[in-house]
VOPAGU-2260 file (C-alpha; in pm, 1 decimal, decimal comma):
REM VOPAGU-2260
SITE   aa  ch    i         X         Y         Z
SITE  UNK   A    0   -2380,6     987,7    -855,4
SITE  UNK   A    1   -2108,5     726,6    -982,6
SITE  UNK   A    2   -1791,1     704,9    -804,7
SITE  UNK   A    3   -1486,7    1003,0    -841,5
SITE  UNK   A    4   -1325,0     778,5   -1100,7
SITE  UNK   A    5   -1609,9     675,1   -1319,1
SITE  UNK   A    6   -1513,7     665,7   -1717,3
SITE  UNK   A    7   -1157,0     645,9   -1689,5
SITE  UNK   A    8   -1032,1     303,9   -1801,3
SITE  UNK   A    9    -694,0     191,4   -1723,4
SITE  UNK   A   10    -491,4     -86,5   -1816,4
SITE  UNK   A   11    -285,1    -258,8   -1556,2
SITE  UNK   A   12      54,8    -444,9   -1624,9
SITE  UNK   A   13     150,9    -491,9   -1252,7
SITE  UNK   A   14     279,6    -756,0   -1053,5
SITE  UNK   A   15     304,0    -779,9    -648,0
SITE  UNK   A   16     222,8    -537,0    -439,3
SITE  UNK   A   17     332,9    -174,1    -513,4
SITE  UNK   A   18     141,8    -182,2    -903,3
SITE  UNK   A   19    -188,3    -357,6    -775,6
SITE  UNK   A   20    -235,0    -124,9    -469,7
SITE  UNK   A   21    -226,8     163,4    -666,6
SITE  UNK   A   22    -444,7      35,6    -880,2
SITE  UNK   A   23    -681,1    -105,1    -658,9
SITE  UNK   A   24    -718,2     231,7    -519,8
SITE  UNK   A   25    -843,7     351,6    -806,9
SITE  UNK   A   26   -1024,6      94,1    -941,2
SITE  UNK   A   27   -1210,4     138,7    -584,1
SITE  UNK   A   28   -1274,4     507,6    -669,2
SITE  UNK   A   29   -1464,4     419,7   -1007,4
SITE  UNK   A   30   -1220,2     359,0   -1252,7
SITE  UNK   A   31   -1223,2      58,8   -1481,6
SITE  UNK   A   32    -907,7    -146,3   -1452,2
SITE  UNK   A   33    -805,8    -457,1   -1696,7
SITE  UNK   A   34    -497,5    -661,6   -1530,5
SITE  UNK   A   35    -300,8    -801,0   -1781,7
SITE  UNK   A   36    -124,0   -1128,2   -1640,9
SITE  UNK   A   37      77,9   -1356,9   -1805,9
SITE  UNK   A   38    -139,9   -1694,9   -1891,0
SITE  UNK   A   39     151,0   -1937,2   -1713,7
SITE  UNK   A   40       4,0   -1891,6   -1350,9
SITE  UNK   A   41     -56,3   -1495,2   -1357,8
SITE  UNK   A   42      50,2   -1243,4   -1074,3
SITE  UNK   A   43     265,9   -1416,5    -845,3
SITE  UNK   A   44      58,3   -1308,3    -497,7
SITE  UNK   A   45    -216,3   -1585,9    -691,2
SITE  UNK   A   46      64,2   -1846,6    -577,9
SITE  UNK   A   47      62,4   -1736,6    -201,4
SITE  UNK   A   48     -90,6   -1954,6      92,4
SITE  UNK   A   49    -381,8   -1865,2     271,5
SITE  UNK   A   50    -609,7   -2014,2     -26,9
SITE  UNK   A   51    -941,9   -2071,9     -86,5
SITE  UNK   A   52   -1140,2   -2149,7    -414,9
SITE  UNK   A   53    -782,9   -2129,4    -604,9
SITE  UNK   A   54    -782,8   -1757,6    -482,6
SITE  UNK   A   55    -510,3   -1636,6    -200,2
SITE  UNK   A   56    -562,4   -1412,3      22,0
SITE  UNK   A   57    -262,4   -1168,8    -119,6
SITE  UNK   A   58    -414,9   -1180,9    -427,9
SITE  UNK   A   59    -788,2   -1117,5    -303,4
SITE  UNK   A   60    -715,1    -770,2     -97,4
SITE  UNK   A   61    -449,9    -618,8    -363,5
SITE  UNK   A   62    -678,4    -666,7    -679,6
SITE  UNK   A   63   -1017,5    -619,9    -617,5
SITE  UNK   A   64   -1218,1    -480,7    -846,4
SITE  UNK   A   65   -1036,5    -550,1   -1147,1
SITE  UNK   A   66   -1094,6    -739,4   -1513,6
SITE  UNK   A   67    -848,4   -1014,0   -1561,7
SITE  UNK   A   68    -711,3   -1106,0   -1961,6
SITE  UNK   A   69    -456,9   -1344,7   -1967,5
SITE  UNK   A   70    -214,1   -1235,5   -2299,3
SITE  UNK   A   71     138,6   -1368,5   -2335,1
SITE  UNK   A   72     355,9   -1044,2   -2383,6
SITE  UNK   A   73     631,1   -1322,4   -2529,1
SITE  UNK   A   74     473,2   -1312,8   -2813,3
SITE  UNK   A   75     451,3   -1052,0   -3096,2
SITE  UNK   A   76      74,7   -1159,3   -3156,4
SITE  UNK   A   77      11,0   -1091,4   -2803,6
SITE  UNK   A   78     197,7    -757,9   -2796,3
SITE  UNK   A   79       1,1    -647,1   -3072,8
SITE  UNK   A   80    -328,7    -770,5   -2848,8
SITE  UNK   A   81    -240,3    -579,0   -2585,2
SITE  UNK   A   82    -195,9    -265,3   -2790,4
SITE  UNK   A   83    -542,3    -330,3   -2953,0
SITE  UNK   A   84    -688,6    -348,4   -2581,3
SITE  UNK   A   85    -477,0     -16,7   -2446,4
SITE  UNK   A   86    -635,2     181,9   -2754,7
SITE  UNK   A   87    -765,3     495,6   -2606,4
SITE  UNK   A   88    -708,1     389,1   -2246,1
SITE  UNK   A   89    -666,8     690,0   -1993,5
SITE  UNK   A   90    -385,7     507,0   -1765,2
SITE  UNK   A   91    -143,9     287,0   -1884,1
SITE  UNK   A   92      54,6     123,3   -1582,8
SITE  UNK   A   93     372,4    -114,1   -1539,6
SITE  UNK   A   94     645,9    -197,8   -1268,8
SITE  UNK   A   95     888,2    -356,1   -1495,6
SITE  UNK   A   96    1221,3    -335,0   -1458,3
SITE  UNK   A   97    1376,0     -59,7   -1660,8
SITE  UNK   A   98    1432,7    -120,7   -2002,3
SITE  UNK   A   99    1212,6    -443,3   -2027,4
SITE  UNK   A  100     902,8    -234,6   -2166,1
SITE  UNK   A  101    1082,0    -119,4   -2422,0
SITE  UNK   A  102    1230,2    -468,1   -2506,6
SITE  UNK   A  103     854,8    -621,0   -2524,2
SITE  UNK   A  104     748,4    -292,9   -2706,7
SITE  UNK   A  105     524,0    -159,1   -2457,2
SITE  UNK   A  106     718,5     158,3   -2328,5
SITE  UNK   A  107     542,8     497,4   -2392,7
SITE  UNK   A  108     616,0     600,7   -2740,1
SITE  UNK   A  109     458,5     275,3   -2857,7
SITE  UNK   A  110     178,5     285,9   -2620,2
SITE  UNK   A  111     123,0     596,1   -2731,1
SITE  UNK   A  112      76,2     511,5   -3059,9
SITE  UNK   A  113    -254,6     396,4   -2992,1
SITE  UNK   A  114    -367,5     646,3   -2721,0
SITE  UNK   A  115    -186,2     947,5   -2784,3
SITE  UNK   A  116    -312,9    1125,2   -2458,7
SITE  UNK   A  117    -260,0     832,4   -2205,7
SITE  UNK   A  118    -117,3     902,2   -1886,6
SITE  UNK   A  119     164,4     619,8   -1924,0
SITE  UNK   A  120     317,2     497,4   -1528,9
SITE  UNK   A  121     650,9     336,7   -1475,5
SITE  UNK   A  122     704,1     157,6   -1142,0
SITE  UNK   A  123    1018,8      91,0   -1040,2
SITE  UNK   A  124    1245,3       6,6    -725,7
SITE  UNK   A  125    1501,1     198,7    -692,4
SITE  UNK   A  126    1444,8     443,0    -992,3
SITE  UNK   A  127    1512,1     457,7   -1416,7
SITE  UNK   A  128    1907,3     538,3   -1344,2
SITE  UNK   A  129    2208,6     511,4   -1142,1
SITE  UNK   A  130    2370,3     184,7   -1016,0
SITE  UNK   A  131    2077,7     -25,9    -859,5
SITE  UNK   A  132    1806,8      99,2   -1159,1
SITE  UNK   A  133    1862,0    -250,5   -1325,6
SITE  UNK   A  134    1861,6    -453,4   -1007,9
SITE  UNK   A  135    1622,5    -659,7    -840,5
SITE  UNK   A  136    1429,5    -537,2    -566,9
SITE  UNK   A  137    1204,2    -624,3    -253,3
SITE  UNK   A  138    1067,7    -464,7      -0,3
SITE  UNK   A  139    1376,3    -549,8     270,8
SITE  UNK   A  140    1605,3    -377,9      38,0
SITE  UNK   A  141    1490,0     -44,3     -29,1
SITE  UNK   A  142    1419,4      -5,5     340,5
SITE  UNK   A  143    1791,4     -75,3     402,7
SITE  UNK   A  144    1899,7     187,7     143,7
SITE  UNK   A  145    1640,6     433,3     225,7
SITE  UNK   A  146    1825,1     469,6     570,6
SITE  UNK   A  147    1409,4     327,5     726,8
SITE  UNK   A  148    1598,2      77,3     846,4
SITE  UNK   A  149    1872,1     230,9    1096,8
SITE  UNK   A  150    1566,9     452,2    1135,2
SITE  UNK   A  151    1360,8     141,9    1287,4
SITE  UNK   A  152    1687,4      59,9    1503,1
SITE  UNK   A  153    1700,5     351,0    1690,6
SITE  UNK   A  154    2033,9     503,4    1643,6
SITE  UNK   A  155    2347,8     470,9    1443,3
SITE  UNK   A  156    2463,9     255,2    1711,4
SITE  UNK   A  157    2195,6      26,0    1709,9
SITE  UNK   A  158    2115,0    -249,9    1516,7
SITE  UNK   A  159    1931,0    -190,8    1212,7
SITE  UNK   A  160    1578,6    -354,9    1190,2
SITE  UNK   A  161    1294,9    -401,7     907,0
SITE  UNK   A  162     995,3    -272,5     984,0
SITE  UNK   A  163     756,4    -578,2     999,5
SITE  UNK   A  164     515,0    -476,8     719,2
SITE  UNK   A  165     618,0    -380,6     325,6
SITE  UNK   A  166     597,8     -20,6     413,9
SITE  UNK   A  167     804,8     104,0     102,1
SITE  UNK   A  168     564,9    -222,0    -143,8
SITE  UNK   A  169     209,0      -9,1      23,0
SITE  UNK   A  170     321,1     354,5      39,4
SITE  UNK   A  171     423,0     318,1    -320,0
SITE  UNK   A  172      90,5     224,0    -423,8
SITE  UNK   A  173     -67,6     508,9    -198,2
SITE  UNK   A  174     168,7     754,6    -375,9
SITE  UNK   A  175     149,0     633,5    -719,6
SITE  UNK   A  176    -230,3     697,0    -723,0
SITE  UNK   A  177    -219,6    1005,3    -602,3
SITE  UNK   A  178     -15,3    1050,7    -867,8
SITE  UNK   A  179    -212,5     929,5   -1162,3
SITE  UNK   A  180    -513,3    1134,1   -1068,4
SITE  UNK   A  181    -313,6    1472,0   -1085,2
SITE  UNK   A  182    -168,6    1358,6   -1422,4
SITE  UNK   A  183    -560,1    1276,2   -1520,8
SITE  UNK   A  184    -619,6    1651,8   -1365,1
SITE  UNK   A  185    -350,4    1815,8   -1544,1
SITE  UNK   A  186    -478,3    1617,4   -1872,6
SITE  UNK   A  187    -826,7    1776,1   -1785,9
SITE  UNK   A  188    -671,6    2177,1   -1828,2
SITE  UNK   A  189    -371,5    2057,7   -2076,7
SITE  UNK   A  190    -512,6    1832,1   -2351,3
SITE  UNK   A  191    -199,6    1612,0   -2304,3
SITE  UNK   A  192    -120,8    1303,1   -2117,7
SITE  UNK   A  193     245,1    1243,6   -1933,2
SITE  UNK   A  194     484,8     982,8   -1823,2
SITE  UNK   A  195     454,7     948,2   -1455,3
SITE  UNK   A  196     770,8     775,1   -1288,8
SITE  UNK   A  197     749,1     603,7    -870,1
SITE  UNK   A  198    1060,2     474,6    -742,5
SITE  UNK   A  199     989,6     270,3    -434,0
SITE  UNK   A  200    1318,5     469,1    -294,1
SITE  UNK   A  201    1184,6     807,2    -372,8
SITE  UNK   A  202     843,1     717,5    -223,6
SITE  UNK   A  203    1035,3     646,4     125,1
SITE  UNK   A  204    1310,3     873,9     119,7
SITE  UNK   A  205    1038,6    1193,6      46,0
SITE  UNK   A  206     835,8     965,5     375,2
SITE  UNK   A  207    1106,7     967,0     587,0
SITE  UNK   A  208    1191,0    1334,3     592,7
SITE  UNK   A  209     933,6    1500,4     717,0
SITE  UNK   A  210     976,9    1325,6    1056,1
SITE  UNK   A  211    1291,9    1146,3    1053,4
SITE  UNK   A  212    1548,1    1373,3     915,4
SITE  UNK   A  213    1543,4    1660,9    1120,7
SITE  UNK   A  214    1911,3    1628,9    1160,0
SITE  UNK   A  215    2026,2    1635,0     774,6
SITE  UNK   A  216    1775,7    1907,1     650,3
SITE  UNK   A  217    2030,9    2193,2     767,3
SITE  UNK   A  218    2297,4    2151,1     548,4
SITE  UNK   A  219    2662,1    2280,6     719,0
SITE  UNK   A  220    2490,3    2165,8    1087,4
SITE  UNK   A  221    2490,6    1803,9     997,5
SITE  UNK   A  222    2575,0    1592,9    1363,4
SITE  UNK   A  223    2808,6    1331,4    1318,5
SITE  UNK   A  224    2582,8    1042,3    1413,0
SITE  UNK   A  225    2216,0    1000,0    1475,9
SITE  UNK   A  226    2116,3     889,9    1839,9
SITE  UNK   A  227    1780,4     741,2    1925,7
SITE  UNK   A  228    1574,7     966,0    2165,6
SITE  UNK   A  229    1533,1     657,6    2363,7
SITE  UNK   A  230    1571,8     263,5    2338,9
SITE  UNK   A  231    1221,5     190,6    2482,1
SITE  UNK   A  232     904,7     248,6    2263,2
SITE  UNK   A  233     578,2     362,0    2397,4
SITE  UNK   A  234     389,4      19,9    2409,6
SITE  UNK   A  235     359,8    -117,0    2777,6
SITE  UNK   A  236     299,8    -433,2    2904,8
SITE  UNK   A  237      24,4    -394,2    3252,5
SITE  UNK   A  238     -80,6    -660,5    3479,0
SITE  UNK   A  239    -321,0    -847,2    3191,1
SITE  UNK   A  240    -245,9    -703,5    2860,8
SITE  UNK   A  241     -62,1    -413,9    2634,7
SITE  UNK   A  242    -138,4     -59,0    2622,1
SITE  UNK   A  243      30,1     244,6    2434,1
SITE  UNK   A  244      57,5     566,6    2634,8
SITE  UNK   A  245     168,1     902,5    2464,8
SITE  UNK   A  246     206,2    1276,6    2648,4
SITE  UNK   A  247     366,9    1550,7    2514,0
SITE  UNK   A  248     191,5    1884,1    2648,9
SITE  UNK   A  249     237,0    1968,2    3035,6
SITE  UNK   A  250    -150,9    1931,0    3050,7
SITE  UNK   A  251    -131,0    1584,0    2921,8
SITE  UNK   A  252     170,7    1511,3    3178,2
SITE  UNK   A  253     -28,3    1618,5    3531,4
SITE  UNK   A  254    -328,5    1416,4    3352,6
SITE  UNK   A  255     -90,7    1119,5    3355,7
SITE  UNK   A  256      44,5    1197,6    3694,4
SITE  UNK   A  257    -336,8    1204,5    3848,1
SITE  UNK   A  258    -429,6     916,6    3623,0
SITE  UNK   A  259    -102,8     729,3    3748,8
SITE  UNK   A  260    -165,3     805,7    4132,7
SITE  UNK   A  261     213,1     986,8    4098,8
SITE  UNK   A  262     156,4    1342,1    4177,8
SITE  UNK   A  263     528,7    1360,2    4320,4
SITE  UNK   A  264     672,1    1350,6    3932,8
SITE  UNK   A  265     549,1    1680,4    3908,0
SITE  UNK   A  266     794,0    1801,4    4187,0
SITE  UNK   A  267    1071,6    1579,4    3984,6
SITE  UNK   A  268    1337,0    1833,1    3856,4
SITE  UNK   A  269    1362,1    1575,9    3603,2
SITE  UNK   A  270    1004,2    1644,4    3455,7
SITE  UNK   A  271     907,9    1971,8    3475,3
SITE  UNK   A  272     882,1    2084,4    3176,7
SITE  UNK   A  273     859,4    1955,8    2776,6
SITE  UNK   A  274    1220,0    1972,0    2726,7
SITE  UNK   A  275    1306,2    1801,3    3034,4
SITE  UNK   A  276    1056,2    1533,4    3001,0
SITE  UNK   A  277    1276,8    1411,1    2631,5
SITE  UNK   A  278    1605,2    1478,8    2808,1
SITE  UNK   A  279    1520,4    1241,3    3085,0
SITE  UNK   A  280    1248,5     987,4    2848,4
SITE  UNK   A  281    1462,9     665,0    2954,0
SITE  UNK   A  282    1420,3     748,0    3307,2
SITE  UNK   A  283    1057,2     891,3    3273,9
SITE  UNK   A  284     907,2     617,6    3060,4
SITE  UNK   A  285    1077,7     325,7    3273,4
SITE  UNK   A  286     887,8     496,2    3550,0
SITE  UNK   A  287     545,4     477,9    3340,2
SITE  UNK   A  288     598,7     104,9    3266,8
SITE  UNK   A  289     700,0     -10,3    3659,6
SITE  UNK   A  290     320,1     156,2    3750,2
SITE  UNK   A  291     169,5      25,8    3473,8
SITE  UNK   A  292     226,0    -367,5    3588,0
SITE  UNK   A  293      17,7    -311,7    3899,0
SITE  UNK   A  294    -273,7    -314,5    3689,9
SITE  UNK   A  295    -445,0    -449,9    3366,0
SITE  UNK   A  296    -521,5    -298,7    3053,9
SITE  UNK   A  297    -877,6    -270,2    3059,0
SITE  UNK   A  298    -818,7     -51,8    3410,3
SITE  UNK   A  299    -559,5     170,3    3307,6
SITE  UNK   A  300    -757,4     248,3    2988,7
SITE  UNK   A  301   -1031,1     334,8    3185,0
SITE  UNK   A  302    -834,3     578,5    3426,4
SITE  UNK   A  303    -611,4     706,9    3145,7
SITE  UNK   A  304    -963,7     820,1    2940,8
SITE  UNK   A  305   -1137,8     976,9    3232,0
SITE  UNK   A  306    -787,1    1232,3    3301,1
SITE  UNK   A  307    -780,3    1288,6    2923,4
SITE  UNK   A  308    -453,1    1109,6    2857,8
SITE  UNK   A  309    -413,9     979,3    2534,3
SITE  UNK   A  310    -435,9     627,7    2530,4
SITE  UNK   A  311    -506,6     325,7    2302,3
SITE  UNK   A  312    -523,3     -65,9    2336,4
SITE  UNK   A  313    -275,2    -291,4    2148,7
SITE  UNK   A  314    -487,0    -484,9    1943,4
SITE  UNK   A  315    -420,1    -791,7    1830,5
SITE  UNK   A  316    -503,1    -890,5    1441,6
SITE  UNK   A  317    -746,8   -1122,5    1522,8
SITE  UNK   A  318    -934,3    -823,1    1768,4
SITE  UNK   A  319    -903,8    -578,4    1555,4
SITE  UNK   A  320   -1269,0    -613,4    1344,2
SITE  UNK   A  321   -1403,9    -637,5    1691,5
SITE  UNK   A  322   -1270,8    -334,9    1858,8
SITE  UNK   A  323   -1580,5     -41,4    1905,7
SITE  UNK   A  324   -1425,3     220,9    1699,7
SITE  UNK   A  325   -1347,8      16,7    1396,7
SITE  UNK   A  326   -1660,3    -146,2    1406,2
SITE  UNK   A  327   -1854,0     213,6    1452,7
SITE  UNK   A  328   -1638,3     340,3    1135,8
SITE  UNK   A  329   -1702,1      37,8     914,5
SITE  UNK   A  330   -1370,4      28,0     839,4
SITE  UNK   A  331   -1367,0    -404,5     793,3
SITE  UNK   A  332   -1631,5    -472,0     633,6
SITE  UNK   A  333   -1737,0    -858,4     455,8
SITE  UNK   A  334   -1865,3    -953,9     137,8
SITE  UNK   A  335   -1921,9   -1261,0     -39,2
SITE  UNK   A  336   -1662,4   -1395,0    -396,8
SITE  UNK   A  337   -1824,9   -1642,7    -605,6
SITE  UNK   A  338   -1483,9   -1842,8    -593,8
SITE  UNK   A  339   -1350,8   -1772,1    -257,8
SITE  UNK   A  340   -1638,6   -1754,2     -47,0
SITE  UNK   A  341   -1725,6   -1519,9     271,2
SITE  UNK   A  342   -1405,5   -1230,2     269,3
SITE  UNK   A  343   -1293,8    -959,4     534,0
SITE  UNK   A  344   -1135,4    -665,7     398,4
SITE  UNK   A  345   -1075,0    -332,8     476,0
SITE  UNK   A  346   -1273,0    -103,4     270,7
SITE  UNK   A  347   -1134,4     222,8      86,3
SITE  UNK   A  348    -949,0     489,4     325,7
SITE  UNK   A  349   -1116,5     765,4     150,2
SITE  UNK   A  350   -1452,4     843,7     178,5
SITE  UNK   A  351   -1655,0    1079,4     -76,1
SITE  UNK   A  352   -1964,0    1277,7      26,2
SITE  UNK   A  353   -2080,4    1374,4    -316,4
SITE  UNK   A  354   -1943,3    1039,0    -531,1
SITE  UNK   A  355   -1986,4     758,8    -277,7
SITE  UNK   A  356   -1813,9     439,2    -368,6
SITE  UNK   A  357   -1995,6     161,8    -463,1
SITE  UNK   A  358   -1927,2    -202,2    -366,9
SITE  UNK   A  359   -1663,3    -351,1    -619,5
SITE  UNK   A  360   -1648,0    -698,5    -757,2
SITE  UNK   A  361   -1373,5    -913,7    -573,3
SITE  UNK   A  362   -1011,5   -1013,6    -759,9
SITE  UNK   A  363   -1057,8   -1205,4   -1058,9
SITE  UNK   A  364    -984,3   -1582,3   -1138,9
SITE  UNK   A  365    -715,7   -1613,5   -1426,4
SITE  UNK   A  366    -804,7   -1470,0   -1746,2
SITE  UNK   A  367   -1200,0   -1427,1   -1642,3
SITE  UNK   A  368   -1231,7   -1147,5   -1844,6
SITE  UNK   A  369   -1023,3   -1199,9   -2143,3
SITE  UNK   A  370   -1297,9   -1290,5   -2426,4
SITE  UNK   A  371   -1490,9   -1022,0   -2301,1
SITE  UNK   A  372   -1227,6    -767,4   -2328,6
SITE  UNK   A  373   -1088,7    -876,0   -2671,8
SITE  UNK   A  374   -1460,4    -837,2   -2774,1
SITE  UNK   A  375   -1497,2    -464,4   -2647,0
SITE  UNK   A  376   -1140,6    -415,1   -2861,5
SITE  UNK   A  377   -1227,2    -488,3   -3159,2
SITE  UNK   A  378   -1117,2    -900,2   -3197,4
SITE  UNK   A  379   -1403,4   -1155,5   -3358,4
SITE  UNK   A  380   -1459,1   -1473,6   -3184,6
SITE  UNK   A  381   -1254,6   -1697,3   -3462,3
SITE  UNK   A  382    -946,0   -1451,1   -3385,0
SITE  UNK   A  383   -1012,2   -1510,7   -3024,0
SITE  UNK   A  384   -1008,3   -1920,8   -3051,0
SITE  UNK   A  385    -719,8   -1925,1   -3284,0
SITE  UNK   A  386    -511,7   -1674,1   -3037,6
SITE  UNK   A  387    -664,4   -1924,9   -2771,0
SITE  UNK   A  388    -553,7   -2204,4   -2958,4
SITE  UNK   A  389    -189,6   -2121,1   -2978,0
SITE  UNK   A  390    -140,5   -2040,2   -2638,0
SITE  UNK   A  391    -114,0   -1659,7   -2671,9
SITE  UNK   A  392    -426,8   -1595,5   -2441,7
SITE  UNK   A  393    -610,8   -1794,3   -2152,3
SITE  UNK   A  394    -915,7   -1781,0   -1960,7
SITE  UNK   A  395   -1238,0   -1680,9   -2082,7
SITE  UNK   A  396   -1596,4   -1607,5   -1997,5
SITE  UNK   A  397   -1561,6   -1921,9   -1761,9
SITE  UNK   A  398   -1244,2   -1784,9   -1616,1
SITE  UNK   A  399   -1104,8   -2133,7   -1644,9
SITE  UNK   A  400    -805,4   -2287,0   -1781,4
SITE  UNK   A  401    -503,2   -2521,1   -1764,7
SITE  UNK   A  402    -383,7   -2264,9   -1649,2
SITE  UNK   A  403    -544,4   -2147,1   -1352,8
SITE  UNK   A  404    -363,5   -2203,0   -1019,3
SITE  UNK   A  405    -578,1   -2387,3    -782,9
C-alpha cells in the first residue's frame, strides 16, 4: 500500500528549519512536496558548511524528499507562476514574517483563489500579533521569552542557559505537521480547507507546561520564585566514561543500593522514602556520583542492568549509529544522493504497519525540478525559456544554474 500521505500535494514556501521539518515529515509520510526557493542561492541552510557535491549537510536532513522550482516571488510574473503551480494544491505552507505574504500576494485569500479548499499554514516566531509579531526571530530568542531558558538554568536564581539544540526551530516542525494532517482530516468530514497558524512561542510555551510549570498552573497559589530541585543533573562521570542513572520508585532505590554495594542508605533517615529522597537529592545524588568514580562505565552498566536500575550510556555523536539498540531499531540508516554521495540520516520517527514508508529521494539541487513542475501546471516550453531568460526562474531538468551554490 502507498505511504499515509500518498495524493496530497503540497507546496512549500519555507526557509530554515521550523518550515522544512514539518514538511519533511510529511513529505516522508507520502505526500508530494514542491519547495519554492528563491533562484539567488535558495534556502539559506544550502549556504551552511559541512558540504559535499554543493549540498550541506543542513540542507540534506531538513529537505529530503522534496521537488525544488526556483521562482523569483519579486516579480509579478513569478507571483503569478507560483499561483499557476499552487492550483489545486492540498497544503499551502510559509514562515514569512507577518504581513510579507500579503505584500507579495501570496496570503490566503489569494491563494485561495486558485485552490479554494487548501489547507493554507502560516509559520511564524513569536505569533501574527502583539509587540514582537513583526520582529526577527531565532531559535536563542524564543527560548529566552518562552521562560525554556531560566528553565535550563535551574532556578530563578540561576543563570539562564540555551539549551544546546534548536528545540523551539524542531518542535515547531513536529507540531506544525501534526497540525496539517488534522486540518487535511477535518477537510475529509467538512468539505472546507482552513488557515492553520504555529508560533514558535506557542509551540514551547504549550511544551513547557506539562512538565515545567507545575508551579503557575494554580492560579492564587503562585510561589514567589521558582527553585531548581537540585543544581546537579543526572549524568555521572565513573572511572572510564559517562553514565546517566535515574530512580524514582523505592524498588528502583534498594536496586541501586544492592547495585551500588550501599545497603546502609536504606537505614539513612535521609532516604527512606520518595519524598525524602527529592528533599535530600543534593546530598543523595553527590553520594551516587562519589561511588560511581570507583568504577567505569561499561561495569556499572553491567551491575546497574542485572538489579533492574534504570540506566543508559552517554553516547557520544560519533557512537551513536553504533550503539546495539539503535542499530537493532534501524533508526540511522544510509543511502546514497547522486550529488552528495554516501549519507547518514535518521529515518522517520513514525512507523506505519498498514502504509509503510517508502525510501524518499534525497534534498534537491537548486531549481532541479522547476521545468518539470511548470510543465505539470500548465506552462509550454517557450513560456518556460522566456521566464528562464529574464531571470524569473532557475534550474531545470539538469538542476543546474548560475545560480546554484557550490
Amino acid at each position: 500500500m502507498p505511504a499515509p500521505l500518498h495524493g496530497f500535494r503540497m507546496v512549500d514556501l519555507t526557509a530554515m528549519v521550523s518550515g522544512p521539518q514539518a514538511t519533511m515529515l510529511l513529505a516522508d509520510q507520502g505526500a508530494e512536496v514542491v519547495k519554492i526557493e528563491n533562484p539567488r542561492g535558495g534556502d539559506h541552510t544550502r549556504s551552511h558548511p559541512n558540504r559535499r557535491g554543493g549540498l550541506s549537510a543542513a540542507f540534506l536532513n531538513n529537505n529530503r524528499g522534496k521537488r525544488s522550482v526556483a521562482i523569483d516571488l519579486k516579480d509579478a510574473r513569478g507571483v503569478a507562476t507560483l499561483k499557476r503551480v499552487a492550483t489545486g494544491c492540498d497544503v499551502f505552507v510559509q514562515n514569512f514574517r507577518p504581513g510579507v505574504a500579503e505584500r507579495l500576494g501570496i496570503d490566503e485569500a489569494a491563494i485561495r483563489e486558485v485552490s479554494p479548499d487548501v489547507v493554507y499554514v502560516s509559520i511564524s516566531g513569536f505569533g501574527d500579533s502583539g509587540p514582537y509579531a513583526g520582529r526577527p526571530v531565532y531559535d536563542p530568542l524564543v527560548q529566552a521569552l518562552s521562560g525554556l531558558a531560566s528553565i535550563q538554568g535551574g532556578s530563578d536564581e540561576a543563570r539562564p542557559r540555551l539549551v544546546r539544540t534548536i528545540v523551539p526551530d524542531k518542535l515547531t516542525g513536529v507540531v506544525t505537521a501534526q497540525a496539517v494532517t488534522a486540518a487535511l482530516l477535518a477537510r475529509t468530514r467538512t468539505g472546507t480547507g482552513q488557515h492553520v497558524r504555529v508560533s514558535m512561542l506557542d509551540a514551547v510555551v504549550a511544551f513547557l507546561w506539562g512538565s515545567d510549570m507545575s508551579a503557575q498552573t494554580l492560579v492564587g497559589d503562585e510561589p514567589p520564585q521558582a527553585r531548581a530541585a537540585s543544581f546537579i543533573d543526572l549524568i555521572y562521570e565513573t572511572a572510564e566514561g559517562w553514565l546517566s542513572v535515574a530512580v524514582q520508585s523505592d524498588r528502583e532505590w534498594a536496586a541501586l543500593t544492592r547495585a551500588l554495594e550501599r545497603p546502609d542508605w536504606l537505614d539513612d533517615p535521609r532516604f527512606r522514602t520518595p519524598a525524602l529522597r527529592q528533599e535530600n537529592i543534593d546530598e543523595r545524588l553527590a553520594l551516587t556520583q562519589e561511588v560511581l568514580l570507583e568504577r567505569g562505565a561499561a561495569d556499572w552498566l553491567e551491575r546497574l542492568d542485572a538489579e533492574g536500575v534504570p540506566c543508559a550510556p552517554v553516547l557520544m555523536r560519533g557512537d551513536l549509529a553504533a550503539h546495539p539498540q539503535v542499530r537493532a531499531n534501524a533508526i540511522v540508516v544510509e543511502s546514497d544522493h547522486p550529488e552528495a554521495g554516501r549519507l547518514r540520516q535518521a529515518r522517520p520517527a513514525a512507523r506505519f504497519s498498514g502504509t509503510p514508508l517508502e525510501p524518499r529521494a534525497g534534498a534537491p539541487v537548486l531549481g532541479a525540478d522547476t521545468d518539470a513542475v511548470l510543465a505539470e501546471a500548465g506552462l509550454g516550453p517557450e513560456e518556460i525559456r522566456t521566464l528562464r531568460a529574464d531571470g524569473v526562474i532557475a534550474g531545470g531538468e539538469s538542476g543546474t544554474d548560475d545560480e546554484t551554490p557550490r
